[in-house]
N, C-alpha and C positions, 0 to 999 in steps of 0.2 A: 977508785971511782968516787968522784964525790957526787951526791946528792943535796938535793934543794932541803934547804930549813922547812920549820912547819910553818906553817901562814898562821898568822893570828886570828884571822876574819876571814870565815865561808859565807859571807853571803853577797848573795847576787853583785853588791858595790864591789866586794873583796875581790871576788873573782875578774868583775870584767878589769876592773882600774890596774890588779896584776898584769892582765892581758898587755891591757894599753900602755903600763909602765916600760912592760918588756919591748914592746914594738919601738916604744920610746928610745931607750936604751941602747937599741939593737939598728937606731935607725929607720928601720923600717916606715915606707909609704906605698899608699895602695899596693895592700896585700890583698890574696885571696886565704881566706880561711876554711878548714877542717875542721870539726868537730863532732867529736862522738859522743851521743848519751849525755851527759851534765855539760862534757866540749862543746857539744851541739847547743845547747842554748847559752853558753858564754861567748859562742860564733856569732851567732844572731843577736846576742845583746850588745857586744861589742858593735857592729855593723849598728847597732840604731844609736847609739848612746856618741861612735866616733866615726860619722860616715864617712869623712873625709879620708880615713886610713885603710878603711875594706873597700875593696873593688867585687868583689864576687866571696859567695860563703861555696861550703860542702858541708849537709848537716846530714848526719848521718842517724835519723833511728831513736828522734826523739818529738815530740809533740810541742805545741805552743801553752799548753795543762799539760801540768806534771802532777799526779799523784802517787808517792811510791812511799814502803817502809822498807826502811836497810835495820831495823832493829835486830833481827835474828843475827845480825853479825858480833852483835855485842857478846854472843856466847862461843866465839874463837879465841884458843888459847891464846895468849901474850907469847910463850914462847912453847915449844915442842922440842924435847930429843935430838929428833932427826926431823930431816927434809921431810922425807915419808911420812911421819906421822903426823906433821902441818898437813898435808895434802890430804891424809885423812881427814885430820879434822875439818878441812873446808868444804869437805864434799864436792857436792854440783858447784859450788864457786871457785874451786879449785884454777880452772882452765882460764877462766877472767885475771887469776891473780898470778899467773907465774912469772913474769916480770917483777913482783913485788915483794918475790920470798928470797928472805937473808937471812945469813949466817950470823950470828951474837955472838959475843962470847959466853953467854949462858943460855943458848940452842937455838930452835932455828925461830923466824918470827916474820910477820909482815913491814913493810918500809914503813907504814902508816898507823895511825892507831884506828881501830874500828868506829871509837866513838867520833872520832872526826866524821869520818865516813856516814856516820848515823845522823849526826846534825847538818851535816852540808847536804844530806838528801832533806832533811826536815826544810831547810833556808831554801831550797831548790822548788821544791813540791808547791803549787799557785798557778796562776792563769796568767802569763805572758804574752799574751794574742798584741797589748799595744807593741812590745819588741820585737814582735815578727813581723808585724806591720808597717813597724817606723821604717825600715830600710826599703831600699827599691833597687838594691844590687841585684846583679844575677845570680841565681840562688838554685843548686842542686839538692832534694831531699831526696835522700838513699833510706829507704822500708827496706827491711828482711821482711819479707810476705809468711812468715813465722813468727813475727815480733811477740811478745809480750808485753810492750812497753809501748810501739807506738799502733795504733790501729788502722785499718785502711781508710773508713770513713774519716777519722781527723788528718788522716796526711791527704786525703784528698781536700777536706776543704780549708787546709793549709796553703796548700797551690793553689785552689780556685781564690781566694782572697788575698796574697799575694803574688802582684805583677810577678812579670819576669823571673819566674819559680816554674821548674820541671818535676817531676816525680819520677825517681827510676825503681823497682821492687825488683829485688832479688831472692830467690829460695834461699833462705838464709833465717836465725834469730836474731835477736838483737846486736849479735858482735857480727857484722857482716862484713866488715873488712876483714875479719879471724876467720869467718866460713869458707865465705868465697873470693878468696884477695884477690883473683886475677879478673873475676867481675866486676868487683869492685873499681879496681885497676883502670879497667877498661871505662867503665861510666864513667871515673872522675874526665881522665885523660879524653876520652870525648867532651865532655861538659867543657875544658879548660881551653882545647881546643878550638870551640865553638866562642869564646869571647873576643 
């Protein structure tokens, strides 16, 4: 299996222009977009920055203000042993990352480096209310009504100030396509249906 090179550039231009490169590349016109967490506001920045190319977002679980620190990651081994003992060391983040634990030939490790992960949350973190405002597609926000990340007051006035925006909450935390995929499932697939 091959994997994607590291990006040079995590900030907000790096991410979306990737975006748009790839859509480029691939072709692609009026798409609907997915995104979760950091996804989620390269959905919605994408959609203001190239409206002509999103027809409809799914933002799943993330706010128009971002304040977050991913510093504590920077104290995750490079490499481990064993599988197991990665998993140890990542504790409660463990279940976010199992997609992303690899075999080295000097043990096991994450696809990523943490410090990326540390700065791309630093370039991410600000108040993007004009991004979420600039587009006027139709726009799904999926809350886990558990979130830590996004709160019910800012997803509500998230929809009430962008048009043609639903709000759907799920019992779920923040990975709620991972808690509850078949409710999930279910919202997107009515939402897409409905366009």
């Amino acid at each position: 299996m091959r994997h994607s090179d590291r990006p040079a550039d995590f900030s907000r231009e790096g991410y979306v222009g990737d975006a748009a490169a790839l859509a480029a590349r691939l072709g692609l016109e009026n798409v609907v977009v997915l995104g979760h967490s950091l996804g989620g506001v390269n959905a919605y920045q994408l959609a203001a920055r190239h409206p002509g190319l999103v027809t409809a977002l799914v933002v799943e679980d993330i706010g128009a203000e971002v304040d977050d620190d991913l510093s504590f990651r920077l104290s995750w081994p490079e490499r481990a042993p064993t599988r197991a003992a990665l998993v140890r060391w990542l504790a409660g983040s463990a279940p976010y990352l199992t997609d992303a634990i690899r075999e080295y030939p000097d043990g096991w490790g994450l696809a990523f480096a943490p410090e990326d992960m540390a700065v791309s949350q630093r370039q991410l973190n600000g108040d993007h209310w004009d991004d979420w405002l600039a587009g006027d597609c139709p726009t799904l926000l999926i809350r886990g009504i558990r979130s830590d990340v996004l709160g019910v007051g800012h997803a509500r006035a998230m929809v009430a100030r962008r048009p043609r925006t639903r709000l759907v909450e799920l019992d779920a935390g923040h990975t709620v396509h991972d808690t509850v995929p078949r409710e999930f499932a279910a919202a997107v697939r009515d939402f897409l249906a409905g366009l």
